[in-house]
N, C-alpha and C positions, 0 to 999 in steps of 0.2 A: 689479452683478448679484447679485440675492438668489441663498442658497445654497440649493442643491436635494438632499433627500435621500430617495431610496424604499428602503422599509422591504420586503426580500421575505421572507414566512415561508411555506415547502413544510409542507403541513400532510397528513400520512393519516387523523389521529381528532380533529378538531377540538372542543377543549375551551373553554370559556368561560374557566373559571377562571383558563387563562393568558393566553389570545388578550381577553378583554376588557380587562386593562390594560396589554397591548401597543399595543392599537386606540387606548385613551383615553391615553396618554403626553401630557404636556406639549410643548407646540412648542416650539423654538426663537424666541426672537423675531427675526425677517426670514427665519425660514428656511420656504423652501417644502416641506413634507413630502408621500409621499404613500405607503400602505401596500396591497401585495401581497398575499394572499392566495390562495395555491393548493393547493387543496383533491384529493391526489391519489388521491383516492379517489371515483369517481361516487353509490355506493351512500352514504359517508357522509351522519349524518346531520348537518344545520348548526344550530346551538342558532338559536332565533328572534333574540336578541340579537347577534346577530351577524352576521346576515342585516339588519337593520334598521339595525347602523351605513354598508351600501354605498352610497355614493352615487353611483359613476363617478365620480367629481372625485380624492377624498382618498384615499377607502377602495373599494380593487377586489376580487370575489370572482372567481377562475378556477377552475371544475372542470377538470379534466384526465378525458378520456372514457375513461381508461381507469388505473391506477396503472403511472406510466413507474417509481416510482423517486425517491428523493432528487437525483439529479444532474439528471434531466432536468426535477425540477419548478422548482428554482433557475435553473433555462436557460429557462423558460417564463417563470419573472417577470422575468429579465432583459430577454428580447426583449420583454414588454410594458411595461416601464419606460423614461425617459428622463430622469431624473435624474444629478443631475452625480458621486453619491455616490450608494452598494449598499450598504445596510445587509442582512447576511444573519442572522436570528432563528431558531433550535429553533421549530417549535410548542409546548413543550412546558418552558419557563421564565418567570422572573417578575422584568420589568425592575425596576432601580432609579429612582425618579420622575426622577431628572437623567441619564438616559442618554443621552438624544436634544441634551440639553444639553452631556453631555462630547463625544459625538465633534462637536456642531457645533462647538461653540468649538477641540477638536482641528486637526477642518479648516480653519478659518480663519487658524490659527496655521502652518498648515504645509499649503499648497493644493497643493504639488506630490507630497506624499507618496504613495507609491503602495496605502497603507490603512494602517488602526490593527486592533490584536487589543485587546476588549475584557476584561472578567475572565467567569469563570463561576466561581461558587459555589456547592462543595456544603454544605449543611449538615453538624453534626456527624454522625458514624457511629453509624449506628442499631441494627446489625447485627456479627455479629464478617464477616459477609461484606463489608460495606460498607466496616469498619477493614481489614479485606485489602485491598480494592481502594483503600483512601488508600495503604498500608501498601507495595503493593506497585510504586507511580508511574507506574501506567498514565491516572492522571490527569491528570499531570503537564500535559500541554498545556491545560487548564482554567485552571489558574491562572498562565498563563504570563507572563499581563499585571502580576502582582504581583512576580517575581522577573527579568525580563529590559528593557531600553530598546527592546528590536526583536528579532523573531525571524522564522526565516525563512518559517511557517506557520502558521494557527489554526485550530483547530475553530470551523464554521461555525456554532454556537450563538450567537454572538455573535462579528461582526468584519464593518470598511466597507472598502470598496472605492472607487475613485477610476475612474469606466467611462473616461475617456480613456488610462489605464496599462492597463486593460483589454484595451479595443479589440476585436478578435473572439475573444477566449478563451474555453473556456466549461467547463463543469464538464464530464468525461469521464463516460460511459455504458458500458465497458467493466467497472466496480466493481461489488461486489454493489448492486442496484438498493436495501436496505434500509441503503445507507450502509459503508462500509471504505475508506478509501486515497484516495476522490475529494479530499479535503480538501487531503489532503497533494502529491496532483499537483498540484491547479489552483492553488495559492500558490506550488511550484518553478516552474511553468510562469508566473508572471506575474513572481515574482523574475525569473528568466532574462530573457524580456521585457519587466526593465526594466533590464539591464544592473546584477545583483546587487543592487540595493535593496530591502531588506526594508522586512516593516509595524513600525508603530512601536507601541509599546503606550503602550493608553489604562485603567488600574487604575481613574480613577474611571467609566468606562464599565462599568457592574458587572449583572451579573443572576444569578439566583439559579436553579438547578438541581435537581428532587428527584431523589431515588437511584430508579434504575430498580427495577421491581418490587419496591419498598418493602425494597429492600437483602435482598432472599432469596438464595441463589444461586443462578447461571443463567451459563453459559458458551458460550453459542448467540453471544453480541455478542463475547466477545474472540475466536475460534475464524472469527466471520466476519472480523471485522478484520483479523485475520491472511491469510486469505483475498485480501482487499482489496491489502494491503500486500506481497502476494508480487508483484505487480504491478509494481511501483515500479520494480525492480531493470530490469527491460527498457525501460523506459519512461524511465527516468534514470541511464541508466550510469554517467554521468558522479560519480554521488555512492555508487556499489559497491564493497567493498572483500572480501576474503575473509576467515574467523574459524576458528577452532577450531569442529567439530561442537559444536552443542547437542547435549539431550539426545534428544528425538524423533530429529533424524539420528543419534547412537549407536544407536540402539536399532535404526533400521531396516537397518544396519551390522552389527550383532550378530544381526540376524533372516537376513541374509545366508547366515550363517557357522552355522546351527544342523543344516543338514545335514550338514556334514563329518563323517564317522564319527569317534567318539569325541569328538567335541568339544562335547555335546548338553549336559551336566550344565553345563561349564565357560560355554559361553555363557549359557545357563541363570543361572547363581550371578553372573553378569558384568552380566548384565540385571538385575536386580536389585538389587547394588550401584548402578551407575547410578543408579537411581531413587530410592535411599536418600539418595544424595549430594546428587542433585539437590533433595533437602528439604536437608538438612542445609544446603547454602550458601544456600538459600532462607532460611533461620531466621537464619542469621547474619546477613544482611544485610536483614531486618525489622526485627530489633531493634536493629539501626545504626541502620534510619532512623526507627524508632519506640520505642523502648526501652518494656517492658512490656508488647509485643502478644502476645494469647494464642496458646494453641497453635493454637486452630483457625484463628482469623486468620494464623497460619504457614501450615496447614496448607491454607486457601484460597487466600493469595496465589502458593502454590508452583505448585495447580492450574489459574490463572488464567495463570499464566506458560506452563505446558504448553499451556495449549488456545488461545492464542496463536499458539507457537510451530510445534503439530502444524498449524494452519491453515494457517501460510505453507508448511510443508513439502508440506501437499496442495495449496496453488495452483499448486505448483514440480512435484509430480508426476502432476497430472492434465493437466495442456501437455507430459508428457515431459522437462522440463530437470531433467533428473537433471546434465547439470553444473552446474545453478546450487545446489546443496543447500552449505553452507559460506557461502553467498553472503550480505551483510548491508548492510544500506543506513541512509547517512547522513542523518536525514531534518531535520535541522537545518540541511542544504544548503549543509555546507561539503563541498570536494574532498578528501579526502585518502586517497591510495591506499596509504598505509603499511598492510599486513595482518597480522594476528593481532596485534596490537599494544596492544591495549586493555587493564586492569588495571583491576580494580576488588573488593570485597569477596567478592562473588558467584566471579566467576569464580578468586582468588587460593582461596580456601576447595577450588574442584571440581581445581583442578588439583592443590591440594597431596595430596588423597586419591585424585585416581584411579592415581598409581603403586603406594600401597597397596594400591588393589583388586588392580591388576595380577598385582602380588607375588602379594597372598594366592589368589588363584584359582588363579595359576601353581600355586603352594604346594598347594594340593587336589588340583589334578589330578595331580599328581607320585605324590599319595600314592595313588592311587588304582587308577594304572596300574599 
């Protein structure tokens, strides 16, 4: 039985420049291919080139009548595919000509797997916001296929699927409709249902990525993310563990506490502090993993980290779980409920200074009363 693999790409602004050499990819030889395209946007407009490779055989165009969303346009191409293998594409990347090549030979080599995480490649940093965002490893799962054998999820820019390990799973409609956290449910969710088997990674299954709005800054995407990813924690208990306050929950902590009489200046000087800090183990731990990165590049990857961070915190207080704030999820999808227990440069750096804040604030307001 030839192998069979459909290509689905959820597409909102359909561009030629990537979508034509995704369409034109090299085949497999014996392998049945066949490419999705869902265009989730009615009003968009479709380059005529591209309109011209649809035949209904190989190559399908889907408008969706209305923009559901990244989750539910991937659930559109699903249900219209019947392939033994779900290739999921970005609209908005530029395959390597053997890609179609590495995950078939992937899958042939290993039929029972329940998917492979291809590579995604950014180019060099363009920008010192771009070197913050290398800088500060919120990338990190882009190139995961180059540093791990198997992990337990991927960004859907690139990575195949096996629909028998599937089965009726489907990507959650619950996440921001522009994309946050779907990803990382629907890979827990198929691990789980396959009894803890992760995807394997496929490094020579490679494609290339450009920097989002030409590496400018823009905090709209991590701030949704976050959004996204406060999700998780009720959705996967199972992988929650509890941590030390960041810094947005400090602050809302100390926003608490600023009406107590007299305590207005000291909370005050307290907030502050914070936020100094929270640069300062930011910087540290830039230049651990990037040695040489500018200040501004500090200086973005700190704020990248907050607008993050303040998202989860508002997904967590626009549902009212004000107990889940502490709360931090393993999305690597091992169990371990050992809490506050983490170490690393970052947080070794915030702990050793905030007793000094402590002190010295103490120290102020002593002198003052």
């Amino acid at each position: 039985m030839a192998l069979s693999i459909d290509v689905i790409i959820p597409s909102f602004r359909p561009d030629e420049q990537y979508l034509l050499p995704v369409l034109g990819l090299k085949r497999p030889a014996g392998a049945v291919l066949r490419f999705y395209l869902v265009i989730d946007d009615p009003a968009a407009k479709l380059p005529e080139a591209i309109r011209g490779m649809a035949d209904n055989n190989t190559i399908f165009i889907i408008v969706n009548e209305k923009n559901m969303g990244a989750a539910a346009a991937r659930n559109r191409g699903i249900a219209s595919s019947a392939g033994e293998w779900l290739l999921f594409l970005d609209d908005d990347v530029l395959p390597e000509p053997q890609l179609l090549e590495a995950y078939a030979a992937a899958a042939a080599e290993q039929p029972a797997a329940t998917g492979f995480i291809g590579l995604v490649r950014f180019p060099p940093a363009l920008t010192r916001f771009s070197e913050a965002v290398l800088a500060s490893g919120s990338m990190d799962i882009f190139s995961i296929a180059e540093r791990r054998a198997s992990f337990a999820w991927a960004a859907t820019a690139n990575v195949m699927v096996r629909r028998t390990a599937m089965e009726e799973l489907r990507f959650s409609t619950v996440f921001p409709a522009s994309g946050g956290g779907e990803d990382v449910d629907f890979f827990l969710n198929l691990m789980t249902h396959n009894k803890g088997q992760r995807l394997h990674c496929v490094p020579q299954a490679a494609v290339s990525h450009p920097w989002w709005n030409n590496g400018q800054p823009g905090y709209k995407r991590p701030f949704r993310y976050g959004i996204g990813n406060s999700l998780l924690g009720t959705l996967h208990p199972q992988f929650t563990y509890y941590d030390f306050l960041n810094t947005p929950e400090t602050l809302l902590l100390l926003c608490l506490l600023l009406p107590v009489p007299g305590w207005t200046g000291a909370v005050l000087l307290m907030m502050a502090g914070v936020v100094c800090i929270e640069f300062i183990a930011n910087a540290v731990q830039v230049q651990k993993r990037y040695p040489g990165s500018s200040v501004t590049a500090i200086y973005y990857a700190a704020v990248l980290r907050l607008a993050q961070d303040v998202g989860v915190l508002w997904g967590k207080l626009k549902k009212g779980q004000l107990y889940r704030i502490g709360e931090r999820f393993h999305d690597d999808g091992r169990i371990r409920k050992i809490n506050f227990y983490r170490s690393n440069t970052y947080r070794t750096v915030k702990w050793l200074l905030y007793p000094a804040l402590a002190i010295g604030v103490a120290m102020w307001q002593a002198s003052v009363n």
